[in-house]
DOPATOR-24602 format. One line per field, with one value per residue: residue number from 1; x, y, z negated of N, C-alpha, C, O in turn. Coordinates in steps of 0.1 Angstrom, whole numbers, plus 5000, padded with zeros to 4 digits. Example, Ala and Ser with C-alpha at 12.3 -4.5 7.8 and 13.67 -1.06 7.14 Angstrom:
<lumbas>
n	[1, 2]
n_X	[5132, 5128]
n_Y	[4943, 4978]
n_Z	[4922, 4929]
ca_X	[5123, 5137]
ca_Y	[4955, 4989]
ca_Z	[4922, 4929]
c_X	[5132, 5129]
c_Y	[4967, 5000]
c_Z	[4922, 4921]
o_X	[5142, 5134]
o_Y	[4967, 5011]
o_Z	[4915, 4920]
</lumbas>
This chain:
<lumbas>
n	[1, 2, 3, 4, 5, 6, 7, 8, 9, 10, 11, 12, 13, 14, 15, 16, 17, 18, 19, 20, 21, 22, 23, 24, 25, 26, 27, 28, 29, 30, 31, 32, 33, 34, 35, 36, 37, 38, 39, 40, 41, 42, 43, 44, 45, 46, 47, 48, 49, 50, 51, 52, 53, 54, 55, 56, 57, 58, 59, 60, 61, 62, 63, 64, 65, 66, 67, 68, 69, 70, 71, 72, 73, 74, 75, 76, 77, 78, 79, 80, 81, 82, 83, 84, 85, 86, 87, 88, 89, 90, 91, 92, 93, 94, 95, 96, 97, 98, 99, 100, 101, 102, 103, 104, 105, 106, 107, 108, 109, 110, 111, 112, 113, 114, 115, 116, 117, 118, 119, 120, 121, 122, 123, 124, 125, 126, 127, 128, 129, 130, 131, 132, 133, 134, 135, 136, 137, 138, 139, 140, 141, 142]
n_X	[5008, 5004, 5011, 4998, 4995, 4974, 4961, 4948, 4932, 4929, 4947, 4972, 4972, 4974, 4961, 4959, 4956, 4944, 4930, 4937, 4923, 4909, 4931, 4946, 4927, 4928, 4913, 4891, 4857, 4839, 4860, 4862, 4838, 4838, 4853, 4847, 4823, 4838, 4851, 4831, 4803, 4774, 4771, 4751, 4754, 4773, 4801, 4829, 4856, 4880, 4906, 4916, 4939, 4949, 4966, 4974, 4978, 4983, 4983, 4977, 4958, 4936, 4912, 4889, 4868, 4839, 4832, 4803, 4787, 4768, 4777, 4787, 4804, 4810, 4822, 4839, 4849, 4873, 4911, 4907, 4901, 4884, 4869, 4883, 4878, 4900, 4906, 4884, 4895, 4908, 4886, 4873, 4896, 4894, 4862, 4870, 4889, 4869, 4850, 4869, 4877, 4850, 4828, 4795, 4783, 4792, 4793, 4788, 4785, 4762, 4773, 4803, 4792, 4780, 4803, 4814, 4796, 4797, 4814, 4811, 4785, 4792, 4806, 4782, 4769, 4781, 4781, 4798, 4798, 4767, 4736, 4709, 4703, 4717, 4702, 4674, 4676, 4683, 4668, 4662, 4686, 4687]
n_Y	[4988, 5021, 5047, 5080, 5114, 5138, 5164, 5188, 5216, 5215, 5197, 5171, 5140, 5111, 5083, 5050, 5024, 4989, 4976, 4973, 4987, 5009, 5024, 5032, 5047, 5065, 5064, 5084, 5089, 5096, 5092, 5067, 5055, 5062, 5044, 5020, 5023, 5023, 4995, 4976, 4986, 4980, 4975, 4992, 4992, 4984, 4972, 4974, 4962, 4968, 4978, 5004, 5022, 5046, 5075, 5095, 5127, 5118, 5092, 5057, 5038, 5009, 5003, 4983, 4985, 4984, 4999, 5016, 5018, 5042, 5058, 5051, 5044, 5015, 5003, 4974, 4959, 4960, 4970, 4959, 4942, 4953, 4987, 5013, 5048, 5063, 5056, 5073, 5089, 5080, 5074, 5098, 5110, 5088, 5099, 5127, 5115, 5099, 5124, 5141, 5128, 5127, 5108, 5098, 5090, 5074, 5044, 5018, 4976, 4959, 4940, 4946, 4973, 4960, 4946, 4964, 4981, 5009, 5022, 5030, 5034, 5065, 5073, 5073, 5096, 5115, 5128, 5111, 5089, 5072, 5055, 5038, 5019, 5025, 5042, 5039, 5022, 5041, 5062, 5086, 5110, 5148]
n_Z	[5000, 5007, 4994, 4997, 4993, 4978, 4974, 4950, 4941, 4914, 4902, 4910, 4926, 4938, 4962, 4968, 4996, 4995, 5018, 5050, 5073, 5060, 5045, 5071, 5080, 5061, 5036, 5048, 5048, 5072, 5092, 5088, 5095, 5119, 5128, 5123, 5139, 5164, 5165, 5159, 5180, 5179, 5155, 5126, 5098, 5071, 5052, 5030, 5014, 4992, 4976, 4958, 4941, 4915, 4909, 4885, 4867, 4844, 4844, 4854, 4876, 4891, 4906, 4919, 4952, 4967, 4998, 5013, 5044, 5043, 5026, 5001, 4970, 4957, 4924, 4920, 4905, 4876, 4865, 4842, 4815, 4799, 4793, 4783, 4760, 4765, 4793, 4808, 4824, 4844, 4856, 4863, 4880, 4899, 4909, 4917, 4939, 4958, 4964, 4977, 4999, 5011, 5007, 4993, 4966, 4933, 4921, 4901, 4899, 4886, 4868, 4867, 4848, 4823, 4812, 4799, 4787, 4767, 4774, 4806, 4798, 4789, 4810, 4829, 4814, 4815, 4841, 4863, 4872, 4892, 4885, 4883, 4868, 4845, 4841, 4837, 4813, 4793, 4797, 4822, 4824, 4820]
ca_X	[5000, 5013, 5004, 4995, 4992, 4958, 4968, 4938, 4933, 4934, 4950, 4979, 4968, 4979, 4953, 4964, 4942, 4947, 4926, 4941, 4914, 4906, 4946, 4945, 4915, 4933, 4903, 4884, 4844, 4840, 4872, 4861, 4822, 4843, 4865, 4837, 4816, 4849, 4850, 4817, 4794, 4761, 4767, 4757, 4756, 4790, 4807, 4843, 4861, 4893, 4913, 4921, 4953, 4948, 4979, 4970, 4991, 4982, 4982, 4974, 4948, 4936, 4896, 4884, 4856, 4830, 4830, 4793, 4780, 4757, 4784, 4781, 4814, 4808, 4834, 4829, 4857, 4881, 4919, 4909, 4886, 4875, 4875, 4883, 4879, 4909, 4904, 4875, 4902, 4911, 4874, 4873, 4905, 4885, 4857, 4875, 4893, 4860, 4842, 4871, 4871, 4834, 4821, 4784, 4778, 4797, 4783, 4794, 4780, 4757, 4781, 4810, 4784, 4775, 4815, 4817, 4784, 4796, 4823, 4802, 4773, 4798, 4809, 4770, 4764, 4789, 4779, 4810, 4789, 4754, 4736, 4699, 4705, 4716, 4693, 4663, 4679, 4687, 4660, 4668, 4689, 4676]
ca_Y	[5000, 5034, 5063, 5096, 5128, 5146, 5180, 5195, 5229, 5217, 5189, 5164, 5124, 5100, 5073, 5047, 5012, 4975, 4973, 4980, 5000, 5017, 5027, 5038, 5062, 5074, 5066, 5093, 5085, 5104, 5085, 5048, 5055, 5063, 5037, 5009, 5022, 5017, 4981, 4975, 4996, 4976, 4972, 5001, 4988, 4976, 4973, 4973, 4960, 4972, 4979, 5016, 5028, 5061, 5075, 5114, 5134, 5110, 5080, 5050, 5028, 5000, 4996, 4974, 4994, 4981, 5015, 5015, 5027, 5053, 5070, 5051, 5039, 5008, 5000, 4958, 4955, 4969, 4961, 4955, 4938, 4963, 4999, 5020, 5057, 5068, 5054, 5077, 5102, 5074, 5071, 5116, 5113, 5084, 5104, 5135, 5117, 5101, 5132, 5145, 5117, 5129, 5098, 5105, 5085, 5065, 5039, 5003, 4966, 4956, 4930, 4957, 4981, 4952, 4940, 4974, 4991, 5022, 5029, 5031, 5049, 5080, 5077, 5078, 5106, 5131, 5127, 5107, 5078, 5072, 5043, 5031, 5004, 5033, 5058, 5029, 5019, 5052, 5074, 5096, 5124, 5160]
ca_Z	[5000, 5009, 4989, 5002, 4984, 4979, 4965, 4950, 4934, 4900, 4899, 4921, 4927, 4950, 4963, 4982, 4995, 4998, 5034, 5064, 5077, 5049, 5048, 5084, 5082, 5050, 5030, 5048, 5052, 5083, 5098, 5086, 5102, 5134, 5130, 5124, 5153, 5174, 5160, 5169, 5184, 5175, 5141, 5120, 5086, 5068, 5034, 5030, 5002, 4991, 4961, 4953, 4932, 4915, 4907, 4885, 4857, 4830, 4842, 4870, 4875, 4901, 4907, 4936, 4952, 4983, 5006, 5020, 5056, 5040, 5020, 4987, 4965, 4940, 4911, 4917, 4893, 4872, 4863, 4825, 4809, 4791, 4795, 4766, 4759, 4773, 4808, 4815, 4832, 4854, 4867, 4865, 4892, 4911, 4913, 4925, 4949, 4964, 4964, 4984, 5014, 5018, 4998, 4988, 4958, 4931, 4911, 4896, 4897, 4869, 4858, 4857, 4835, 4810, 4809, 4790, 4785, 4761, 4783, 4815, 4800, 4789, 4828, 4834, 4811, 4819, 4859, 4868, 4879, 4893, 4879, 4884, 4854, 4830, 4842, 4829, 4801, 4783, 4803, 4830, 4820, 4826]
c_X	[5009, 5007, 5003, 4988, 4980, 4966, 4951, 4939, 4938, 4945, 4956, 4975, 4969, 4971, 4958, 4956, 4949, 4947, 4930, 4939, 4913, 4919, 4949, 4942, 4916, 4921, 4890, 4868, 4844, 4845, 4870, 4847, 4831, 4850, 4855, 4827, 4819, 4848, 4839, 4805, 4780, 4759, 4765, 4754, 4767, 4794, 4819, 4848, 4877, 4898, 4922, 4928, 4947, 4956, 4974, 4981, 4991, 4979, 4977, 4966, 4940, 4917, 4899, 4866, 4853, 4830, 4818, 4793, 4778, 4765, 4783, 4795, 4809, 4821, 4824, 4839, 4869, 4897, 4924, 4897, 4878, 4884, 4872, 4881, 4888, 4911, 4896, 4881, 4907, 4897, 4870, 4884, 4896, 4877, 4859, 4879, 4884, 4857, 4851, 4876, 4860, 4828, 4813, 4783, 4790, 4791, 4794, 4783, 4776, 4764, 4793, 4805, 4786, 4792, 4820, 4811, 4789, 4807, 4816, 4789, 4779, 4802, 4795, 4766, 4768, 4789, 4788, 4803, 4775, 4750, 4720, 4695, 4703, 4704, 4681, 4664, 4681, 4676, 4669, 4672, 4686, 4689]
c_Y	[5012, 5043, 5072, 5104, 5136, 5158, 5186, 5213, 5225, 5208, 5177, 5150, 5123, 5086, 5060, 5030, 5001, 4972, 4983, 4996, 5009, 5027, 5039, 5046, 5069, 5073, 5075, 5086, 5086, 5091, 5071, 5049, 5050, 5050, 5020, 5011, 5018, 5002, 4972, 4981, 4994, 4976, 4991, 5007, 4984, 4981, 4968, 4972, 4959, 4974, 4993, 5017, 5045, 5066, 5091, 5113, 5127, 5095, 5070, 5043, 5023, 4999, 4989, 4983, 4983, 4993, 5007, 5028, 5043, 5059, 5064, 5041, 5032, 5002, 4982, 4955, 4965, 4964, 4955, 4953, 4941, 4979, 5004, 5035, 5070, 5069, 5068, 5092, 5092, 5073, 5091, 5109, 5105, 5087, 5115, 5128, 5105, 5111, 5142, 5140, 5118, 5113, 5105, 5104, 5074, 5059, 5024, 4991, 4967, 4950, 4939, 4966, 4971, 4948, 4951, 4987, 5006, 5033, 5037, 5042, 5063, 5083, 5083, 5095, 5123, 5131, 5120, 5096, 5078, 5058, 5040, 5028, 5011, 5042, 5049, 5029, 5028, 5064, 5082, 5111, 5134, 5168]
c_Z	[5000, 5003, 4995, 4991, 4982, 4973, 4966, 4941, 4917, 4898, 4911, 4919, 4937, 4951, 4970, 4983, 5001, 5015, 5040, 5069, 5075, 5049, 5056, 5087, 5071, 5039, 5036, 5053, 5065, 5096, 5099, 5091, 5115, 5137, 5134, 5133, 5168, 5175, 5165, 5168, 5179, 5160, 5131, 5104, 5083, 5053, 5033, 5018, 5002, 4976, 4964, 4943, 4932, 4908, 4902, 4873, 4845, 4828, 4856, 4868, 4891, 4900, 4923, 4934, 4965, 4989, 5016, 5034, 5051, 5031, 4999, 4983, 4955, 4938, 4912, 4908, 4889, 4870, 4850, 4823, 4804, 4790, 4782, 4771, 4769, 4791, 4811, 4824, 4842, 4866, 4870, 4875, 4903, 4916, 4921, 4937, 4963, 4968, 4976, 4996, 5020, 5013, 4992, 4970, 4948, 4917, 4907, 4897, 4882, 4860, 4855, 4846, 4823, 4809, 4799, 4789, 4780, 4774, 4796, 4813, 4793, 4799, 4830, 4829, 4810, 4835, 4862, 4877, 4879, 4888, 4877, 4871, 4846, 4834, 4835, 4818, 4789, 4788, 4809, 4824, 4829, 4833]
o_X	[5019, 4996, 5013, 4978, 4978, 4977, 4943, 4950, 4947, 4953, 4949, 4974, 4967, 4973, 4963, 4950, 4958, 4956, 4929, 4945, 4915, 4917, 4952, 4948, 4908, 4921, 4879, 4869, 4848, 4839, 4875, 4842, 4831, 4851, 4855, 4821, 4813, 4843, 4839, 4797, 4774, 4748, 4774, 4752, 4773, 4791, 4820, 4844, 4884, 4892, 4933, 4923, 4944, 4954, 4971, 4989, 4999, 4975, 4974, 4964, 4939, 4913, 4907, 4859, 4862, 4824, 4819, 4797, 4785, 4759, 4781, 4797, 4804, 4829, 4813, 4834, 4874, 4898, 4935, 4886, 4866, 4896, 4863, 4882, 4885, 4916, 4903, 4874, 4911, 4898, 4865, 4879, 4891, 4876, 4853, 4874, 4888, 4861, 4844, 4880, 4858, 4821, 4816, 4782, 4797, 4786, 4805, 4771, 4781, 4763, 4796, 4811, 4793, 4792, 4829, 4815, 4786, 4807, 4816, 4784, 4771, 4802, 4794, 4763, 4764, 4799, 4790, 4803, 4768, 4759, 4719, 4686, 4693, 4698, 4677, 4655, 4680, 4676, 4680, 4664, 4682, 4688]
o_Y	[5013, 5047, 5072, 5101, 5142, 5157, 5187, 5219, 5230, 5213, 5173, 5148, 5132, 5078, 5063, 5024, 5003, 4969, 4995, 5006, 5018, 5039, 5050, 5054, 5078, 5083, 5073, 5079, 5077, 5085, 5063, 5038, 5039, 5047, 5013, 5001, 5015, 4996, 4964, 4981, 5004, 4977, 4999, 5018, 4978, 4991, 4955, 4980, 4952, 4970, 4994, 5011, 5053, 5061, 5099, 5104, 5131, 5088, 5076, 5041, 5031, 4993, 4990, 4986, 4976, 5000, 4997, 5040, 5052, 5069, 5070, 5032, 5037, 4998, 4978, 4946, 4973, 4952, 4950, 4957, 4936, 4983, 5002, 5037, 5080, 5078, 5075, 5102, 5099, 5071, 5094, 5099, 5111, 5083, 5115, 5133, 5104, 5112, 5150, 5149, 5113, 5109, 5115, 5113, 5066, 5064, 5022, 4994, 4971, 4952, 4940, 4966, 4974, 4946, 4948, 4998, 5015, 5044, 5049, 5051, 5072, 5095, 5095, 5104, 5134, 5135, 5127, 5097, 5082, 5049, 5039, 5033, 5011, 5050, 5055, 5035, 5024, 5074, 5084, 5119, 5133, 5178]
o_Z	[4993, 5008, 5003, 4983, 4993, 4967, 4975, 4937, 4910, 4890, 4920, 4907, 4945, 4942, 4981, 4973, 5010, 5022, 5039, 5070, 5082, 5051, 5052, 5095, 5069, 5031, 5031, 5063, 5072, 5104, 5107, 5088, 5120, 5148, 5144, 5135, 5178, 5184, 5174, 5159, 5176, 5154, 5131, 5100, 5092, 5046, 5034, 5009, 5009, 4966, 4971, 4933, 4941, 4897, 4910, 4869, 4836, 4819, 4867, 4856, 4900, 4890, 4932, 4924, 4970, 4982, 5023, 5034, 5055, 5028, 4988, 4990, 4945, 4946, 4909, 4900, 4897, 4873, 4846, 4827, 4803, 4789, 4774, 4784, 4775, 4798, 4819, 4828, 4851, 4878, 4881, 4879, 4913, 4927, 4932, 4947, 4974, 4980, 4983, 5004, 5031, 5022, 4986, 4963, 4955, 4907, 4912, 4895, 4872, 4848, 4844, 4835, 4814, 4797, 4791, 4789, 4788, 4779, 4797, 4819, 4790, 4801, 4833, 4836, 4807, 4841, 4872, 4889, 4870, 4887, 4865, 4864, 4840, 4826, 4825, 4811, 4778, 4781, 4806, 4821, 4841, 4839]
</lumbas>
């Protein structure tokens, strides 16, 4: 995996991805639509699974995400069995550096959520993640 640099206003991270593809088109949404309509033209649904490295000023961390068609990032797993406290600046950079690929949406599998509910619903409840599950489970925040 080759890193490349994001330089954002506040803050420097380096993303960099398992798949090819994904790799190739730099991560960029936009770039991986174009890329999978090149691939093939009839299909125009698709789910890409890769493993993102997020490399920011405090630290590194490895999710495996699915990159959907429609603009939507899920966390299918993590590189710990349990996420603690301190992580949730690793899932704040992963969200930035979605949000700046033009990625719409990011959310997690139910079985990631439940592998470490408290953690996940302080992702949900400070916006970092979208979530169906929690938005039921706790009532939809205002």
């Amino acid at each position: 995996m080759d890193a490349w640099q994001i330089k954002n206003k506040e803050d420097d991270f380096s993303v960099s991805f398992s798949n090819d593809i994904v790799e190739k088109c730099l991560g960029q949404y936009w770039r991986l639509k174009k890329k999978m309509k090149e691939l093939d033209p009839g299909c125009d649904k698709w789910v890409l699974q890769t493993d993102i490295n997020v490399k920011h000023p405090v630290g590194e961390f490895s999710f495996t995400i699915n990159l959907y068609h429609d603009g939507l990032v899920v966390v299918y797993n993590t590189a710990a069995s349990k996420m603690h406290g301190h992580n949730i600046n690793d899932v704040r950079f992963l969200k930035k550096a979605i949000t700046w690929l033009e990625w719409k949406t990011l959310t997690c599998t139910l079985a990631e959520i439940e592998s470490s509910m408290e953690f996940w619903r302080r992702c949900w409840e400070t916006g970092l993640i979208d979530s169906d599950y929690l938005s039921k489970k706790y009532k939809k925040k205002d």
